[in-house]
MMTF fields as JSON, N, C-alpha, C and O atoms, coordinates in Angstrom:
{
  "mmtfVersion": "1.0.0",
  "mmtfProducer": "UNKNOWN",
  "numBonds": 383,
  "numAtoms": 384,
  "numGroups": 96,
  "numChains": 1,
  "numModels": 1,
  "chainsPerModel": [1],
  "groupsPerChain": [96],
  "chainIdList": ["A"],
  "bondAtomList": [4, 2, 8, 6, 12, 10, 16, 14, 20, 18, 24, 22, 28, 26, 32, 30, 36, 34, 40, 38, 44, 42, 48, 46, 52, 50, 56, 54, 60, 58, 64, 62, 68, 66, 72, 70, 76, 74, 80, 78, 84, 82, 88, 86, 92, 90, 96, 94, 100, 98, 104, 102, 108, 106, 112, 110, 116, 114, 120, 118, 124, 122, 128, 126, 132, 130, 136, 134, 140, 138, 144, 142, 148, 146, 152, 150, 156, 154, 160, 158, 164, 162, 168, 166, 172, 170, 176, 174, 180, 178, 184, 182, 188, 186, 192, 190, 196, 194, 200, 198, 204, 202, 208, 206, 212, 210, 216, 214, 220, 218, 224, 222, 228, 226, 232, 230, 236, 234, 240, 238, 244, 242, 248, 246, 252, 250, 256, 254, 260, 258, 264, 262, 268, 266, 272, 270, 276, 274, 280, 278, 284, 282, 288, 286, 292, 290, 296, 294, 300, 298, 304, 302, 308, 306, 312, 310, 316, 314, 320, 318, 324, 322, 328, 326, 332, 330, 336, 334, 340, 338, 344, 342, 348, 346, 352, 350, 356, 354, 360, 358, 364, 362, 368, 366, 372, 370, 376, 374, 380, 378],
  "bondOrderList": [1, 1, 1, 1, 1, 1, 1, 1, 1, 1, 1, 1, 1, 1, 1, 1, 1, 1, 1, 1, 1, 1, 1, 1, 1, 1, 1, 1, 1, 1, 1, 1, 1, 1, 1, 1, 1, 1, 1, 1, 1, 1, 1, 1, 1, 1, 1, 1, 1, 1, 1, 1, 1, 1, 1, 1, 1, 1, 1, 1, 1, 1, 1, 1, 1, 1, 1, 1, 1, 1, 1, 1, 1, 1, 1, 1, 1, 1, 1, 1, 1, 1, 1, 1, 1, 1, 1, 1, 1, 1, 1, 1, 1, 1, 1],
  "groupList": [{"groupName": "UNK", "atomNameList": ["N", "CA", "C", "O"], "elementList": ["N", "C", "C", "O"], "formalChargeList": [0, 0, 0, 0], "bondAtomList": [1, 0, 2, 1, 3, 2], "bondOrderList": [1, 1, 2], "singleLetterCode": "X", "chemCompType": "L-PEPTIDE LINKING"}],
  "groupTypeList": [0, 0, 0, 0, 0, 0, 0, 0, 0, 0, 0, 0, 0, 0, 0, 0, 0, 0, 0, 0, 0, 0, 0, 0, 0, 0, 0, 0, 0, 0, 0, 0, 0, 0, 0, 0, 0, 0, 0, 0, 0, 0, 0, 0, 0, 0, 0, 0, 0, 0, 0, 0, 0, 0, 0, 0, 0, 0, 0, 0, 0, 0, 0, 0, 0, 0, 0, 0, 0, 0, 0, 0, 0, 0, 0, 0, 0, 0, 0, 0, 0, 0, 0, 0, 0, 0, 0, 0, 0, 0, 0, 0, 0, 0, 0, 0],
  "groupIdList": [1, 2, 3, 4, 5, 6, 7, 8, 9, 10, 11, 12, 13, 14, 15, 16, 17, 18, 19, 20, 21, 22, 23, 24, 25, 26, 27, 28, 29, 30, 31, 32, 33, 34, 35, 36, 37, 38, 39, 40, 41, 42, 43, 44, 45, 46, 47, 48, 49, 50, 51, 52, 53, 54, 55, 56, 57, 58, 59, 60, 61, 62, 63, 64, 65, 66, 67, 68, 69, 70, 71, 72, 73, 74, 75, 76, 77, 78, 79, 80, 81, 82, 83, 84, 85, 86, 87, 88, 89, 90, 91, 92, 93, 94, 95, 96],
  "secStructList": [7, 2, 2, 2, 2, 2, 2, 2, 2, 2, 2, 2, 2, 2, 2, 2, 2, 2, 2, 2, 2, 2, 2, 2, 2, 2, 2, 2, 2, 2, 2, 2, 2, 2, 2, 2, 2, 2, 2, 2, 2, 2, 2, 2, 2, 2, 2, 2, 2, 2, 6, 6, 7, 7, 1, 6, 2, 2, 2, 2, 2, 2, 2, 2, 2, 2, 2, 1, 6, 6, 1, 2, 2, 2, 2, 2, 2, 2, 2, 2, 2, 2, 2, 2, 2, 2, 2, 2, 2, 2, 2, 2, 6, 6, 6, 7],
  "xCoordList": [-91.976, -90.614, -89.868, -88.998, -90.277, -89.568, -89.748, -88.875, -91.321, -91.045, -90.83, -90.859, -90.549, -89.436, -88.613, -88.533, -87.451, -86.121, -86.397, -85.785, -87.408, -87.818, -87.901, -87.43, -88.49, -88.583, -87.314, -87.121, -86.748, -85.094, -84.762, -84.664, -84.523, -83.713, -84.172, -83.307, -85.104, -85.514, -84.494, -83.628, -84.731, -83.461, -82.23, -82.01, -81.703, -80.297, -80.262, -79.201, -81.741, -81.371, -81.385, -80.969, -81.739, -81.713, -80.607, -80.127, -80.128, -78.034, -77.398, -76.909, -77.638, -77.041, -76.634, -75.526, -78.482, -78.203, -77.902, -77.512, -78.103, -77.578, -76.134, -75.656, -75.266, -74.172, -73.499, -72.49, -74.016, -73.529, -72.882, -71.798, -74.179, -74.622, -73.133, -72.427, -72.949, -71.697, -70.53, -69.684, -70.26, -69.011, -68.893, -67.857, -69.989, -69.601, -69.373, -68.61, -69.954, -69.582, -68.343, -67.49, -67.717, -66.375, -65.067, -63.88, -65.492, -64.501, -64.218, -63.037, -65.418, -64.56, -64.245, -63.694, -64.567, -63.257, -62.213, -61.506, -61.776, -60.458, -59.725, -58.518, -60.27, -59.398, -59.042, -58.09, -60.085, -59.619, -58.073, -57.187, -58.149, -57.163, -55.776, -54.575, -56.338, -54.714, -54.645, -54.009, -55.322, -54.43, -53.306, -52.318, -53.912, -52.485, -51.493, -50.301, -51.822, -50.823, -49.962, -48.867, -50.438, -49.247, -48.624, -47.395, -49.26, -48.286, -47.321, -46.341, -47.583, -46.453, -45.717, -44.53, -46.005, -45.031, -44.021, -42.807, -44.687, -43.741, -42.619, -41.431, -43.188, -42.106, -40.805, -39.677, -41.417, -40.375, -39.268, -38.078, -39.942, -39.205, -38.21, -37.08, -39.007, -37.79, -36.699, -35.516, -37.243, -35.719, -34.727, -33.653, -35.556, -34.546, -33.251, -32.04, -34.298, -33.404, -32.261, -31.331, -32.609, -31.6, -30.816, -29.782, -30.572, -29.768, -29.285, -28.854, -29.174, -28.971, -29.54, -29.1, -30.433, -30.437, -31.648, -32.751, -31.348, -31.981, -32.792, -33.215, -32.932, -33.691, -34.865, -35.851, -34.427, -35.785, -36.408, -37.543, -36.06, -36.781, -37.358, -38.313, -37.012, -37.904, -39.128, -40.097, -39.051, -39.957, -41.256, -42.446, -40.597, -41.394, -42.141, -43.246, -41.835, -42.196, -43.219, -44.394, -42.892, -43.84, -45.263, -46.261, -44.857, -45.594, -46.941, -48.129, -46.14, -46.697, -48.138, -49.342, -47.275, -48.03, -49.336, -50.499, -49.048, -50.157, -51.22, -52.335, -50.729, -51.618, -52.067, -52.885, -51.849, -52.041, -53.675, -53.797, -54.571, -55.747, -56.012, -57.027, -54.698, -54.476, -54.013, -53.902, -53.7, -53.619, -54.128, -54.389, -54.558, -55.647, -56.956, -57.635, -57.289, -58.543, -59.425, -60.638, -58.309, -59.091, -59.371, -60.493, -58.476, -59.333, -60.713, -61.772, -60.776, -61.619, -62.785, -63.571, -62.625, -63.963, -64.322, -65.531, -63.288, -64.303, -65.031, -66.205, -64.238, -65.199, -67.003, -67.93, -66.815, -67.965, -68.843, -69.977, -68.458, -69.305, -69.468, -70.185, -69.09, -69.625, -70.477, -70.899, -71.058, -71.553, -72.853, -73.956, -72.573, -73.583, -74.31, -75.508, -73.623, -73.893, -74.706, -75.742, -74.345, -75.37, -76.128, -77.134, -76.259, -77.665, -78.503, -79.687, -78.291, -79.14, -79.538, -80.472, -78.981, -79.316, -80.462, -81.539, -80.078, -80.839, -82.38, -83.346, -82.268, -83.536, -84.408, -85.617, -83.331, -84.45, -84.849, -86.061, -84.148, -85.114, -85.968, -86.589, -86.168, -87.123, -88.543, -89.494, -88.092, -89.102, -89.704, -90.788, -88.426, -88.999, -90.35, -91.041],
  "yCoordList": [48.882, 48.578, 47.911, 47.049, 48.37, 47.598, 46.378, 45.541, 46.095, 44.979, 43.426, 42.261, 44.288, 43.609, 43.043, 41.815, 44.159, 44.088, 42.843, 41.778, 43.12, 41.663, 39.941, 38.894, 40.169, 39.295, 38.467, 37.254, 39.154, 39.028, 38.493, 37.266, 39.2, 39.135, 37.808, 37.265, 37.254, 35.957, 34.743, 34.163, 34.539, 33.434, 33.867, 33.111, 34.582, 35.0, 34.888, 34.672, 35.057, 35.089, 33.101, 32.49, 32.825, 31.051, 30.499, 29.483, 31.154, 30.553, 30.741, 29.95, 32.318, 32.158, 31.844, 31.695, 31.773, 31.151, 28.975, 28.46, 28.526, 27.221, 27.749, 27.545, 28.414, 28.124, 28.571, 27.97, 29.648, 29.998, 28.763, 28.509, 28.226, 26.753, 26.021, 25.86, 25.589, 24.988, 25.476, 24.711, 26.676, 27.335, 27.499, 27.772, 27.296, 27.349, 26.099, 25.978, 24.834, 23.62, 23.469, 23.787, 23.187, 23.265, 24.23, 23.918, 24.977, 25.98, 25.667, 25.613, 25.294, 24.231, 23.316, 22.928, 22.411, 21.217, 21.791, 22.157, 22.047, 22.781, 23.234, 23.018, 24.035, 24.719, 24.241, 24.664, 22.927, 21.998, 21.172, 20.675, 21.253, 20.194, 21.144, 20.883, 21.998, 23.429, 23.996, 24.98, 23.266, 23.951, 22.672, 22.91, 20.754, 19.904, 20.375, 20.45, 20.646, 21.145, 21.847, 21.678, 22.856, 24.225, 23.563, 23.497, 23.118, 22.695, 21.888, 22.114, 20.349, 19.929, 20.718, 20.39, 21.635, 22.551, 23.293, 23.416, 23.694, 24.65, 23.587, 23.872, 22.431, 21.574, 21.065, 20.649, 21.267, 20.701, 22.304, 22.249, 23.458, 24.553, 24.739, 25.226, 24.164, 24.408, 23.416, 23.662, 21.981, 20.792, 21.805, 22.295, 21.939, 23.336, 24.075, 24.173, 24.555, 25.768, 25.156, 25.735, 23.952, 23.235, 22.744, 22.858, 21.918, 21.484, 22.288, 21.854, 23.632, 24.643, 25.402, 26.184, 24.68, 25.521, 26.11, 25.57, 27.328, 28.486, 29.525, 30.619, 29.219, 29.926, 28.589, 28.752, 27.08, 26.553, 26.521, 26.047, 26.834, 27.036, 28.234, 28.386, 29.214, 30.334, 29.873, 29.604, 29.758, 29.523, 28.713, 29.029, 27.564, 26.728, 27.238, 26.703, 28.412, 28.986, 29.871, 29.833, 30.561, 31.398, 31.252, 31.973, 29.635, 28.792, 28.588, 28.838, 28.193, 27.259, 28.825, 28.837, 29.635, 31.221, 31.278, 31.388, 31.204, 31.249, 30.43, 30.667, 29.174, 28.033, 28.334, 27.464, 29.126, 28.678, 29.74, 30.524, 29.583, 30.135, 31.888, 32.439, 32.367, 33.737, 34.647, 35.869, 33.232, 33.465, 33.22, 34.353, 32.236, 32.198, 32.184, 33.211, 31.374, 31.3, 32.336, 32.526, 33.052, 34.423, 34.908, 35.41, 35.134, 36.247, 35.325, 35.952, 33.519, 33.153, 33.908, 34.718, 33.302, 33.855, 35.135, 35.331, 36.405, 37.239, 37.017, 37.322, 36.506, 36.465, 35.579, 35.677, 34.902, 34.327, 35.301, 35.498, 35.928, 36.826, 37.822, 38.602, 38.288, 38.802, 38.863, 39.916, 37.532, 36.245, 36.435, 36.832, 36.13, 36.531, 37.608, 37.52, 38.842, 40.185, 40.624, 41.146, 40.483, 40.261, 39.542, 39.848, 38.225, 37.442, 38.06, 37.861, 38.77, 39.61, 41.065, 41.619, 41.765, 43.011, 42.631, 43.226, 41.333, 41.083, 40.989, 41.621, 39.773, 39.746, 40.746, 40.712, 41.803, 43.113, 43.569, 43.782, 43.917, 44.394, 43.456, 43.674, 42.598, 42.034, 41.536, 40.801, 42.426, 42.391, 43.524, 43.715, 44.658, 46.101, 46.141, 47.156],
  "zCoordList": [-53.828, -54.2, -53.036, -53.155, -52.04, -50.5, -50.54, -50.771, -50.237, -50.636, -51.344, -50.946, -52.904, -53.84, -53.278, -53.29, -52.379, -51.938, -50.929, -51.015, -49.954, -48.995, -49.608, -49.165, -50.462, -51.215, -51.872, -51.792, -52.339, -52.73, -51.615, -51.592, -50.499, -49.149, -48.607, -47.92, -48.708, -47.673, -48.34, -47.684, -49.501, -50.018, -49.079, -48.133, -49.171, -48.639, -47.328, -46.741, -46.531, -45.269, -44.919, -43.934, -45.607, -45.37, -45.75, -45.247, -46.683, -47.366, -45.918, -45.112, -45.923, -45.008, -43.516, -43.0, -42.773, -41.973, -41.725, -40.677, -42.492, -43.355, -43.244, -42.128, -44.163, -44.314, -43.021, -42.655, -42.259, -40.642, -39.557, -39.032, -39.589, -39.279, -39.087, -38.092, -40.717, -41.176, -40.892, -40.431, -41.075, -40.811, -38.953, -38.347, -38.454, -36.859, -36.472, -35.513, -37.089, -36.577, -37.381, -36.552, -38.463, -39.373, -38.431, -38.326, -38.067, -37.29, -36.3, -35.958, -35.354, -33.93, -33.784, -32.753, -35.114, -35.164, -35.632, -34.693, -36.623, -37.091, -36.331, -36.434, -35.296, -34.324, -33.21, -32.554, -32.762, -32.001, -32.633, -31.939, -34.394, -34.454, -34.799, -34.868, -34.921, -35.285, -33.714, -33.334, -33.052, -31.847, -31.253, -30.558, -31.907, -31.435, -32.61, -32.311, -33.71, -34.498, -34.568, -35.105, -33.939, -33.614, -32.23, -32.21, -31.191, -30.568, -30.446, -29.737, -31.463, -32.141, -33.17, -33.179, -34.032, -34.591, -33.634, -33.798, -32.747, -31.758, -31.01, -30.861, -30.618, -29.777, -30.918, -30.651, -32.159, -33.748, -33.579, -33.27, -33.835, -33.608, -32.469, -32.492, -31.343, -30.035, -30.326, -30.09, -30.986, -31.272, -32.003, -31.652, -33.236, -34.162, -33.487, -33.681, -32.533, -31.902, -30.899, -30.339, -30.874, -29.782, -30.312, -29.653, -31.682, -32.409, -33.134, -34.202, -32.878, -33.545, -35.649, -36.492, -35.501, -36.491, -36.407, -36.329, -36.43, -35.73, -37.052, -36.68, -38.216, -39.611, -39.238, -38.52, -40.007, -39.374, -37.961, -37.999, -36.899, -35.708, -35.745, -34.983, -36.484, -36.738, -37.212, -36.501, -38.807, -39.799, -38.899, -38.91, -38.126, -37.356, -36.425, -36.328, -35.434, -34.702, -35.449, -35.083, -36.338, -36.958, -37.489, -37.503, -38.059, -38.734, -36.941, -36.737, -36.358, -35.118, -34.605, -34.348, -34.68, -34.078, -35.245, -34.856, -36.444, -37.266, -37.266, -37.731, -36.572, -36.805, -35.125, -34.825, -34.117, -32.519, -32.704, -33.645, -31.836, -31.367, -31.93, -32.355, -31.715, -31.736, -32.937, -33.039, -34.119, -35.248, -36.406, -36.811, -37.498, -38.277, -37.548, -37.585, -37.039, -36.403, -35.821, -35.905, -35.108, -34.945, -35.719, -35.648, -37.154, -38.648, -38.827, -38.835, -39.008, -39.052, -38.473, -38.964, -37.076, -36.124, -36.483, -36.6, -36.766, -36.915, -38.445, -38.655, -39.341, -40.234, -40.357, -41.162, -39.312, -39.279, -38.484, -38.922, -37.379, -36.982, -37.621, -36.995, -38.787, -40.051, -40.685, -41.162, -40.9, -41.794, -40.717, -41.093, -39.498, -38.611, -38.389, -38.122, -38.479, -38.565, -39.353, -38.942, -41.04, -42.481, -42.347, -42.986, -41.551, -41.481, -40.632, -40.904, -39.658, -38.332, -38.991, -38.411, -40.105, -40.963, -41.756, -41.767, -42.589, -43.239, -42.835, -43.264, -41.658, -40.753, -40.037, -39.811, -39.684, -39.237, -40.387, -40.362, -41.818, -43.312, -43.642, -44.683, -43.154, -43.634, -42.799, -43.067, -41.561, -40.465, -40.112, -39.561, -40.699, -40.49, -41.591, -41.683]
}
């Protein structure tokens, strides 16, 4: 019956190391280009705040934090090292 389950498991371990692949090269461009993004968002937020209007220099700022290294991208990354994690489980069941 084990290994049935092996058998099953080898497709999956090739999706996913293939789609790993993709999502690690896709992710460091992206984050190369959301990191000029947020920093032109943030310099749009500080005009905001200087010309006084101070609700859009928020929003902008907030916006700018979500888009900077420390905010989407990081949930990203860990989700790919996830993705990584299940591909390395998979590979020891199917080696054990």
């Amino acid at each position: 019956m084990r290994i049935l389950f092996k058998i099953i498991a080898a497709p999956s371990v090739v999706i996913l190391t293939i789609s790993w692949a993709m999502l690690v090269f896709l992710f460091a461009w992206a984050e190369l280009i959301l990191e000029y993004v947020s920093g032109a968002t943030m310099l749009i937020a500080i005009a905001l705040f200087v010309t006084g209007q101070t609700t859009g220099g928020i929003v902008l700022a907030v916006v700018a934090f979500l888009l900077s290294p420390i905010g989407l991208p990081l949930i990203a990354s860990w989700l790919i090292d996830k993705v990584a994690d299940l591909n390395n489980a998979l590979k020891n069941f199917i080696t054990s």
